[in-house]
KOLVEXDREN-732656 format. One record per atom (N, C-alpha, C, O): residue in three letters; x, y, z. Coordinates in steps of 0.05 Angstrom, whole numbers, plus 5000, padded with zeros to 4 digits. Each point is the difference from the previous one (the first is absolute). Example, Ala and Ser with C-alpha at 12.3 -4.5 7.8 and 13.67 -1.06 7.14 Angstrom:
// KOLVEXDREN-732656
ALA526448865156/ALA498250245000/ALA501850245000/ALA502150005013/SER497250214973/SER501650245001/SER498550225014/SER501050225004/
END
This chain:
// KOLVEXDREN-732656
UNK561874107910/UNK501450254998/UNK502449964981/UNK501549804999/UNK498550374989/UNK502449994975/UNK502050225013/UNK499450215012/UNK503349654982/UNK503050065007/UNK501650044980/UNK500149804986/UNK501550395003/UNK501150124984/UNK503449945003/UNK499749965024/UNK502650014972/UNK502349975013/UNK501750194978/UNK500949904979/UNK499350365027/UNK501850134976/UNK502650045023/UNK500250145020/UNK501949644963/UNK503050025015/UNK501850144983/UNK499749954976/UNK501950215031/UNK501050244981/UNK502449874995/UNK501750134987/UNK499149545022/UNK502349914986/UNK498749754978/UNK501249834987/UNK497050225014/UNK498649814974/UNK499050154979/UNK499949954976/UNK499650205034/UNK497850174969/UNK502350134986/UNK502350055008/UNK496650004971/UNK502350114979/UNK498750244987/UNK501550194995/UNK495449834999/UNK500650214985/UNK495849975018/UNK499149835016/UNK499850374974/UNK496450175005/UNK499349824991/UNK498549885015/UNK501950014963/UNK497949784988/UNK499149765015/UNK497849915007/UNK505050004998/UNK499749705022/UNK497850175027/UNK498349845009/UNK501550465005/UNK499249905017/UNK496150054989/UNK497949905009/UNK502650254974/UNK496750064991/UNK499649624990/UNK497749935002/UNK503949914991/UNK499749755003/UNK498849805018/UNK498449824995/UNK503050265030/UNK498349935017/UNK497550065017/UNK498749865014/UNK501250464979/UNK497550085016/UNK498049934983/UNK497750035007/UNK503049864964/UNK497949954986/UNK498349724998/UNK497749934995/UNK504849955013/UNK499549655015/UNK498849965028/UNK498249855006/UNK503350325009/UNK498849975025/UNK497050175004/UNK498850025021/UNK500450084958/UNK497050095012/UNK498649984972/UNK498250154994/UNK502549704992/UNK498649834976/UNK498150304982/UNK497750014994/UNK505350265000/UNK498750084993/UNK499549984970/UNK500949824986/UNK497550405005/UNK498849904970/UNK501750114980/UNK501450205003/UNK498449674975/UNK501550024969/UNK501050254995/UNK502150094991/UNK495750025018/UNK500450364984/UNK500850195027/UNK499750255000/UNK501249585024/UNK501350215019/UNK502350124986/UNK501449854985/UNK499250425019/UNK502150274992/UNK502649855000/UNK501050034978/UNK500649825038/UNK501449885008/UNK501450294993/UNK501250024978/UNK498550215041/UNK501050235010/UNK500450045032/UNK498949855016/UNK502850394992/UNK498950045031/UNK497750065009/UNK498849905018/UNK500550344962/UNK496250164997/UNK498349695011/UNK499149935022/UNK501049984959/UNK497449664994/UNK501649875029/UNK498249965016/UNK504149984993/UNK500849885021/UNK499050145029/UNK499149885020/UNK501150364978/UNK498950105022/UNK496050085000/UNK498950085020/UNK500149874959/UNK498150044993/UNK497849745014/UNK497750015009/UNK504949694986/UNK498549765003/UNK500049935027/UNK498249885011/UNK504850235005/UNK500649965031/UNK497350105007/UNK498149855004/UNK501750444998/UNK497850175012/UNK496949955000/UNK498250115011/UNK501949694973/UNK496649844989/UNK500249855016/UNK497949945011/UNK504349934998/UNK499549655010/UNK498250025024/UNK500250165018/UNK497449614981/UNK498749965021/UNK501349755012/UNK499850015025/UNK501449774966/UNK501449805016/UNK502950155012/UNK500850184987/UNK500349765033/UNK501349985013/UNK503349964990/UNK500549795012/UNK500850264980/UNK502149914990/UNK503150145017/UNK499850185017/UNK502649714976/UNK502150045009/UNK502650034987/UNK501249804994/UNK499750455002/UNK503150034991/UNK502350085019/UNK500550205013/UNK501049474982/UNK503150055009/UNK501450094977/UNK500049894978/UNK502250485033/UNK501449954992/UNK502850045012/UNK500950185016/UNK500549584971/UNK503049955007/UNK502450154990/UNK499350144981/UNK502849895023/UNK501950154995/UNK499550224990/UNK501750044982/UNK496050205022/UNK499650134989/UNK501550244986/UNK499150194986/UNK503949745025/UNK502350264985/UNK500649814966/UNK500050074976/UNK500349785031/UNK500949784978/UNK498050104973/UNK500650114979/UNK496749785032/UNK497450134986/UNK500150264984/UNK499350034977/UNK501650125038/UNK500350274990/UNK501950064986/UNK499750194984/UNK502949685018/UNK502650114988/UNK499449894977/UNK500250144980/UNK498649535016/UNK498949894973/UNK498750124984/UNK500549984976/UNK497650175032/UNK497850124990/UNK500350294999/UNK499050114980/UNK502550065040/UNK501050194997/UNK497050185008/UNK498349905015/UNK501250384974/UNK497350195000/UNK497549765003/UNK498949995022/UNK499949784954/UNK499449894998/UNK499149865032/UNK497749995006/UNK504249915009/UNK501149845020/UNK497750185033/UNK498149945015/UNK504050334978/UNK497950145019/UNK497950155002/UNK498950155017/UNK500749774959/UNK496050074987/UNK499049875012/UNK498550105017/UNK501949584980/UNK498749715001/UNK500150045037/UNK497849965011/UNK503450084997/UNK500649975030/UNK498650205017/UNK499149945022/UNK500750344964/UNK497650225005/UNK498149905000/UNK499050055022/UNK499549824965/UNK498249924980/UNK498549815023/UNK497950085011/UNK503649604996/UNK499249825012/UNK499150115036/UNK498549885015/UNK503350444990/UNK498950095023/UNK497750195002/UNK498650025020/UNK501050134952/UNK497550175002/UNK497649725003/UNK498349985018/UNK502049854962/UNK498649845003/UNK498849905029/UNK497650005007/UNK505249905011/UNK498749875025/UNK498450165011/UNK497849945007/UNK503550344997/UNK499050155018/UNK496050094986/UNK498450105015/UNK501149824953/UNK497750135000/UNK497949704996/UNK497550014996/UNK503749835006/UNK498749665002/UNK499749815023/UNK501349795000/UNK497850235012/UNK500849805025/UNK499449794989/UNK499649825016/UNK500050124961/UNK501849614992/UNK501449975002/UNK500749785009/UNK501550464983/UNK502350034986/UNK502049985022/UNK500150225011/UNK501649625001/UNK501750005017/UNK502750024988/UNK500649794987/UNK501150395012/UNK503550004994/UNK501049925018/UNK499450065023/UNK502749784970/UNK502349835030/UNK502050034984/UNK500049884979/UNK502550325030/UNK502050084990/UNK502049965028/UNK500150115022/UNK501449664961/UNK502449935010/UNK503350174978/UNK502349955006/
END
């Protein structure tokens, strides 16, 4: 099972975290590295996977609109994936 760790006092900007969802689920070259293609790839997954996220005000004030797209985004997801687990601390 793949684990995701988006901490809202580490990330700095969308890129870093489409960075890692792209590492952690080995996706391919020509993913959108958008929200559309991010929520497009959650909602496919047949393995099992897991996002913590941490300080999630931090996240958002960084990121701003952006911030609570991404955070919408990772819950439509859980709720329409049951791979898809969100753990928001």
């Amino acid at each position: 099972m793949a684990e995701i760790v988006l901490d809202g006092l580490e990330l700095r900007s969308l890129e870093e975290v489409h960075d890692r969802f792209a590492q952690a689920l080995a996706l391919p070259e020509w993913y959108g590295r958008n929200l559309d293609a991010l929520f497009d790839c959650l909602t496919e997954l047949k393995a099992p996977v897991t996002v913590r996220l941490l300080h999630q005000e931090a996240l958002e004030g960084r990121l701003d609109r952006r911030g609570r797209a991404l955070v919408r985004l990772l819950r439509r997801a859980a709720a329409e994936n049951p791979q898809v687990t969100l753990l928001e601390k």
